[in-house]
C-alpha positions as CSV (number, residue, x, y, z in Angstrom):
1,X,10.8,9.2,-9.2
2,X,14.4,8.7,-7.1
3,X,17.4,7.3,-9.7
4,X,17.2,4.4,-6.6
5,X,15.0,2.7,-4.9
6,X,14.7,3.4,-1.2
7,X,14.0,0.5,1.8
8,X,10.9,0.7,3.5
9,X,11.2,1.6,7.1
10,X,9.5,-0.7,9.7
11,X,6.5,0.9,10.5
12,X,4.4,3.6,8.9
13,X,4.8,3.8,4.9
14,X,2.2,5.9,4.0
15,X,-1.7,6.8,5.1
16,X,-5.4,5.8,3.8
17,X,-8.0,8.2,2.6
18,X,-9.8,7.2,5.6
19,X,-6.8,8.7,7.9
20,X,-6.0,5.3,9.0
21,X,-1.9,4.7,8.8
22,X,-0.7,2.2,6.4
23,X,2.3,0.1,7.6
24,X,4.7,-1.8,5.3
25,X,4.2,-5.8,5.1
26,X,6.3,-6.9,8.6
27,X,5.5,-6.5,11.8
28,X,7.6,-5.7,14.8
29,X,9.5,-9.1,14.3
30,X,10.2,-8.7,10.9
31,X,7.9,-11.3,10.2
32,X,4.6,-11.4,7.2
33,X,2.3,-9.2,9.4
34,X,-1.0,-10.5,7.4
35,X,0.3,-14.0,7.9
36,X,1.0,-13.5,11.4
37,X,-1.1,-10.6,13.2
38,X,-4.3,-10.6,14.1
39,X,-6.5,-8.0,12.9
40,X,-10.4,-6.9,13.5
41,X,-13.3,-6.6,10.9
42,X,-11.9,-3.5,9.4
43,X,-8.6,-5.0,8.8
44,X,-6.4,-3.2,11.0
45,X,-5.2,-3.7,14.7
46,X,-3.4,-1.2,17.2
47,X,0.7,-1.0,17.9
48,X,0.5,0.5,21.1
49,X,-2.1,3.5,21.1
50,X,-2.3,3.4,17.0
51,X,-4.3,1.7,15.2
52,X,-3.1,1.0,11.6
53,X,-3.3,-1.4,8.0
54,X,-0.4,-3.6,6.7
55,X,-2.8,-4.6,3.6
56,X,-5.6,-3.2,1.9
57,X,-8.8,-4.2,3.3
58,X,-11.8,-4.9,1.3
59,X,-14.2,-1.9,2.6
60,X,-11.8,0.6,0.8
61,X,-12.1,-1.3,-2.7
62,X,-15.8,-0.6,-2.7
63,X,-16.3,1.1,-6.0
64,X,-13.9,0.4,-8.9
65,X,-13.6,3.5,-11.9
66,X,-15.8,3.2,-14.7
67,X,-12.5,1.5,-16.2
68,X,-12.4,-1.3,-13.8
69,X,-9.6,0.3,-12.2
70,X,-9.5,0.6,-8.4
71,X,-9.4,3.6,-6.8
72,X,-6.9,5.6,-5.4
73,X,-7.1,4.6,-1.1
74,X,-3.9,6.6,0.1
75,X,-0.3,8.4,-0.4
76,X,2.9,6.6,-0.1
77,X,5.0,8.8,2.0
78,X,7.1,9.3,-0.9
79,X,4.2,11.2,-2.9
80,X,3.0,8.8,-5.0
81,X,-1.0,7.3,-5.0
82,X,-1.7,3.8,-3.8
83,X,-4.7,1.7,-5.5
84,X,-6.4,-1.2,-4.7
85,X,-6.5,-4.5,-6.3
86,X,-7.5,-3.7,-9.9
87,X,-6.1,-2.4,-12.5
88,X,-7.7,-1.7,-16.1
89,X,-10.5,-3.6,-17.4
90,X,-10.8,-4.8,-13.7
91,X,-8.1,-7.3,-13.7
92,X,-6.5,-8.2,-10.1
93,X,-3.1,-7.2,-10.0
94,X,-0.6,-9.6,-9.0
95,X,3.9,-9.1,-8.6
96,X,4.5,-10.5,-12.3
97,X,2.5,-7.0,-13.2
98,X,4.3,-4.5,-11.2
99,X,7.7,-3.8,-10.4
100,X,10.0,-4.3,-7.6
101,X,8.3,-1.2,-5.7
102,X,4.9,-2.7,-6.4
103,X,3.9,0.1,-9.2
104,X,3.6,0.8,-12.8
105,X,3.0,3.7,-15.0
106,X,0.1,3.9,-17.4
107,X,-2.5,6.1,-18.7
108,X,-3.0,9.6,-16.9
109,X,-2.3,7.9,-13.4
110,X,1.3,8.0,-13.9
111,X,3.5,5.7,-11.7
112,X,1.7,4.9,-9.0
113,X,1.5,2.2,-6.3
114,X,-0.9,-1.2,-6.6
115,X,-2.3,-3.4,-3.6
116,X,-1.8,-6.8,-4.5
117,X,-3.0,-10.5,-2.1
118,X,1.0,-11.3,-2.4
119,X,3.8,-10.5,-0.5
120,X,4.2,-7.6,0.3
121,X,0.5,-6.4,-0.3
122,X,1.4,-2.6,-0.5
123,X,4.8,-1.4,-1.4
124,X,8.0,-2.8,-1.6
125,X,10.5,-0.2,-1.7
126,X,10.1,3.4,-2.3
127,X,10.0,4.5,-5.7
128,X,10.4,8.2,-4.9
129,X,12.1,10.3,-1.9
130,X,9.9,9.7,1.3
131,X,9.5,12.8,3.8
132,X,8.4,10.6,6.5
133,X,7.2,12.3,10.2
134,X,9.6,11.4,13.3
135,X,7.1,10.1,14.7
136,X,3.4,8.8,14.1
């Protein structure tokens, strides 16, 4: 973990076990992407020639832990595991349960990163020191 927080970048955040690109909750407006953008069946939609996520959709959630617990679906750019929905005993995660990053630390998972149906679905900040790429 950083001593601070970092701001997300606008753009790419982090990537899905599926190799798709995960970017943070705004689109090129700076506007609520999921509230705004339109997106296929899978849950993504292209930015020019990528395709990419600004939530966590469904088909990556389909098998919880034995613990209830979703999951990990990707990396933050700043090394920490992002997780879907669920946390122990199955409960949905909402804000009120994470902090102003969007993660917690419990259990052997250590801090790590939740996906949540509010604002900003992903991550809010970065918890630790991102090495992002130039370019994507």
């Amino acid at each position: 973990k950083a001593s601070r927080p970092t701001c997300l970048p606008e753009g790419a955040i982090g990537v899905t076990l599926n190799g798709v690109v995960l970017f943070s909750a705004v689109d090129a407006r700076g506007e609520d992407a999921v509230a705004h953008e339109i997106v296929d069946q899978y849950g993504g939609h292209p930015a020019r020639t990528e395709y990419h996520y600004h939530f966590v959709p469904e088909h990556l959630e389909k098998m919880p832990l034995a613990s209830g617990h979703s999951k990990k679906i990707g990396w933050i750019a700043d090394g920490f595991p992002i997780y879907g929905y669920y946390g122990i005993d199955g409960k949905e995660m909402t804000n009120a349960k994470l902090d102003l990053c969007h993660g917690h630390t419990h259990g052997n998972y250590g801090y790590h990163y939740h996906a949540t149906l509010e604002y900003p679905y992903t991550v809010g900040c970065f918890r630790g020191t991102p090495k992002l790429p130039t370019r994507y």
